[in-house]
N, C-alpha and C positions, 0 to 999 in steps of 0.2 A: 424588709430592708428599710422599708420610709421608717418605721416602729423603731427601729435603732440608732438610725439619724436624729430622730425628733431628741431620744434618750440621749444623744453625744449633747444637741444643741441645748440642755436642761441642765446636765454636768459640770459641778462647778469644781469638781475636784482639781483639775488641771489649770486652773485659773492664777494661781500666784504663779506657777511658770511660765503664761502665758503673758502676764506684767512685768515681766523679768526678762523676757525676749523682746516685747515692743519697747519697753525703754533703751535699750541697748539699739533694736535695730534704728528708733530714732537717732538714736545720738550719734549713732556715724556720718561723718564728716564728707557727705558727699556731695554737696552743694546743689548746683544746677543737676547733676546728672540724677539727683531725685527724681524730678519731675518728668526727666526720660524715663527711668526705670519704669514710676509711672505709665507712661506712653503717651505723656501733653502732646508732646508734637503728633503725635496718629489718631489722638480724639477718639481714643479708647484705649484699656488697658494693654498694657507689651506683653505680661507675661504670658495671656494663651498665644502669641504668636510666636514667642521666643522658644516654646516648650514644643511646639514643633520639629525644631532637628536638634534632640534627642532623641524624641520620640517616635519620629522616622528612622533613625537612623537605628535604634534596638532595634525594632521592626524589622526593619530589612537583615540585621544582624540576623534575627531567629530564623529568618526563609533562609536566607543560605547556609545556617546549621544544618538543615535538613537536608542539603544537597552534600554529595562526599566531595573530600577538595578544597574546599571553600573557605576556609578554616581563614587561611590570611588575610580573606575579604572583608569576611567577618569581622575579625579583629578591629580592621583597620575603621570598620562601620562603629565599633563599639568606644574604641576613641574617641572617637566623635563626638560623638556621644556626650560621653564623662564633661570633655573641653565645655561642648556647648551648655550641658549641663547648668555649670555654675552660673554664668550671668543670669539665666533662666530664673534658676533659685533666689541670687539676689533680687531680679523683681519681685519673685513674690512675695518675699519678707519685706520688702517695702511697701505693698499694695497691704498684707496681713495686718502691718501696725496700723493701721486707721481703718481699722475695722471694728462692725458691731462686736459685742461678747459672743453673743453665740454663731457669729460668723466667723470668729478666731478660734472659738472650740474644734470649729469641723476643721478649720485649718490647720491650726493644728495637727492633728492626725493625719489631714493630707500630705503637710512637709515630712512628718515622719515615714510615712508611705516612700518618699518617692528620696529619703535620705536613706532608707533603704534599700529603693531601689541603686541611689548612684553609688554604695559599697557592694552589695552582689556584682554589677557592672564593673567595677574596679576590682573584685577580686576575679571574676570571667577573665578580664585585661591580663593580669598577671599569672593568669594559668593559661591561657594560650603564649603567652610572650615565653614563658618555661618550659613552653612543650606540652604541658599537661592538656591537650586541648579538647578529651571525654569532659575533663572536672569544668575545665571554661564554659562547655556547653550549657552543662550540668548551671550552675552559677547565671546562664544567660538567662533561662529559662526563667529560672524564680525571678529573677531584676525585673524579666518584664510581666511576668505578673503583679507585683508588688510596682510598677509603673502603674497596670491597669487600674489596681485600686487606687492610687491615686488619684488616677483621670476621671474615676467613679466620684470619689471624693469633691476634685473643682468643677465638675458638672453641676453638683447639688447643690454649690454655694456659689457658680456661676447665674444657674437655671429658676435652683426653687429660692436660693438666698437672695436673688439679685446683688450679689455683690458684684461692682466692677460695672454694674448698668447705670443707665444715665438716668434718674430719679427723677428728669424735671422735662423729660420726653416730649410725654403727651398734654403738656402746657396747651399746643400751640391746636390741637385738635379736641379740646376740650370747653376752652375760652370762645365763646360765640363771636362772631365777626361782628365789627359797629364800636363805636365810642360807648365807654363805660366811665359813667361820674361816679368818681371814689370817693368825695370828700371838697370842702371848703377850703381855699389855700391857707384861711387861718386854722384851720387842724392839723398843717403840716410845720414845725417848727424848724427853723434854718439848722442844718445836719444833722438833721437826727431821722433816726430809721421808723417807719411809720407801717405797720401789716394792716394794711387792709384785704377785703376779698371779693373776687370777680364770680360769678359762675361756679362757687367753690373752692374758686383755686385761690391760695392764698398768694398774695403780692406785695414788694416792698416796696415801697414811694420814698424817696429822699428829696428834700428842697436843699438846692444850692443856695450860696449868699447872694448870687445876684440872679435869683427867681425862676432859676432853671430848675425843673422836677426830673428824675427819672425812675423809672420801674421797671421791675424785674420781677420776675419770679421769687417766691418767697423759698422757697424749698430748694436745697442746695444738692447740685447735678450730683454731687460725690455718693450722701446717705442721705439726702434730705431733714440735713441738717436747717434750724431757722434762722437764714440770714437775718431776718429784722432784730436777733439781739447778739447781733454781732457788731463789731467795731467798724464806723468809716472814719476811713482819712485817705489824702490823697486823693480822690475819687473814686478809693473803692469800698468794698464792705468785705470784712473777713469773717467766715463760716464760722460760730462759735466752736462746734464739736471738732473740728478735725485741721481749721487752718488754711483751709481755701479760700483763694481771695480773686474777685470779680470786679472787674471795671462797671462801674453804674452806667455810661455813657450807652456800651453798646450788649456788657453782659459777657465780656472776655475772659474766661479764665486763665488771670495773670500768675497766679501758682497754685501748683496740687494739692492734695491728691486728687482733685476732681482735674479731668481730662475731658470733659465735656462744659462746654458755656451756656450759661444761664439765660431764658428765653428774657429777650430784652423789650419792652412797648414803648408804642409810641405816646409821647404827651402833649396835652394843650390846658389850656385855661378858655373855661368859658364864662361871662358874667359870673368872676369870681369862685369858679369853680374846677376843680382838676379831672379830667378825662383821659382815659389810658385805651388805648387798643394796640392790639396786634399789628405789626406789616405785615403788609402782602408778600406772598409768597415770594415777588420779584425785588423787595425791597423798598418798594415806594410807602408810604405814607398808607398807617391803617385808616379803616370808617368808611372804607366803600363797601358796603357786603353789594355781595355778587348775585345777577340777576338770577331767581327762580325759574324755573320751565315754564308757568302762566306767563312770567312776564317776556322771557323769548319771544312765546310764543303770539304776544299781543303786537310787538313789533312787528315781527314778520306780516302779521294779519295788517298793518299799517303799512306795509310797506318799509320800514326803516329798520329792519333786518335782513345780513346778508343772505 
């Protein structure tokens, strides 16, 4: 199965339709509610939680196919269905356009899976609403196989693709605790984006006009896109690859497709030099790293531990 997958994500056959869809699905005119479909406001993608009731609801459809009787329960589960269906689908063709190439491949195929799915389900709907309700059964069955392989489908491009993961995660448990000197404040030119790097991790430094620095993770939460050749204005920087734009101040993701915000440090200047760390967990000011077990353990032995 992975053999086959790998063979989709190599495939470039399907690739002008696949540019022919993302330009189209950008260009609808849906404003703010992008950024919902997205899932901004839940700081993580909408569509696996929107694909839920459908997907409970065939579910439950097929169990009481199996019971006699049931038939109008059914139904009424399968509608559901269909309805809920669509918004579902519009997130994910929104989540799909600002996607890698070979994460639109698998995608691809995925949407076709489960556009599959939602016509067997609608022709099941219309054979029970007729009475035919052996054929509906018949009809439910395949929708939700052709479901399954879908769900097979956005696992692999949820799990192995990381798509829809938040790229800029494990920032905060990678960067060592303590002030880190990045650079001379004359290396950093008034609004311009500056990559330097901590511990490997790469990070953007911007000088304000009146001397203020901030930094942020260089790698963009959405694909880890490189914010440092991206546009600031405003106080933000916008993601070159896909159009996400981040508040420098605190690392807010002011619009999508990224649904998660960008890990934000703390700054100083010291004898002329710029110093970035982390906050504490609670929010306070980084550069206290935290006492080791020897050193517990030497208070206590002093008495000035509790």
């Amino acid at each position: 199965m992975l053999s086959l997958l790998d063979a989709l994500e190599r495939d470039p056959r399907a690739d002008a339709v696949i540019d022919v869809l993302t330009r189209r699905v950008r260009a609808l005119p849906l404003g703010r509610a992008r950024d919902v479909l997205h899932g901004k406001p839940l700081g993580h993608p909408a569509h696996p939680l929107m694909v839920q009731v459908p997907i409970g609801s065939w579910m439950s459809a097929a169990v009481l196919d199996l019971w006699p009787h049931r038939s109008r329960e059914s139904g009424v589960l399968v509608g559901i269905g269909i309805a809920a269906a669509v918004p579902a689908a519009l997130a994910g063709a929104v989540d799909l356009a600002e996607l890698h190439r070979q994460q639109t491949r698998v995608g691809l195929v995925h949407a076709l899976a489960n556009v599959a799915a939602l016509g067997l389900y609608s022709a099941s709907l219309v054979c029970r609403v007729t009475g035919r309700t052996g054929k509906g059964r018949a009809y439910g069955f395949l929708g939700l196989t052709a479901v399954g392989a879908g769900g097979m489908l956005g696992g692999h491009m949820a799990y192995r693709q990381a798509s829809g993961a938040n790229h800029a995660e494990e920032v905060p448990h990678v960067v060592s605790e303590g002030w880190h000197r990045v650079g001379s404040v004359d290396e950093f030119p008034v609004g311009r984006a500056v990559r330097r790097t901590v511990d490997d991790v790469p990070v953007l430094v911007v000088r304000e006009a009146g001397g203020t620095f901030h930094a942020l993770a260089e790698r963009c939460s959405h694909l880890a896109g490189p914010l440092s050749e991206g546009a600031i204005a405003d106080g933000c920087v916008e993601c070159p690859w896909h159009g996400s734009v981040f508040r420098l101040s605190d690392g807010w993701n002011v619009r999508g497709p990224a649904t998660a915000p960008q890990p934000a440090f703390d700054t100083r200047v010291v004898d002329g030099h710029v110093e970035i760390s982390l906050p504490e967990p609670d929010g306070t000011p980084g550069g206290r790293a935290r006492e080791t077990s020897s050193q517990a353990d030497e208070k206590k032995l002093h008495g000035h531990g509790a």
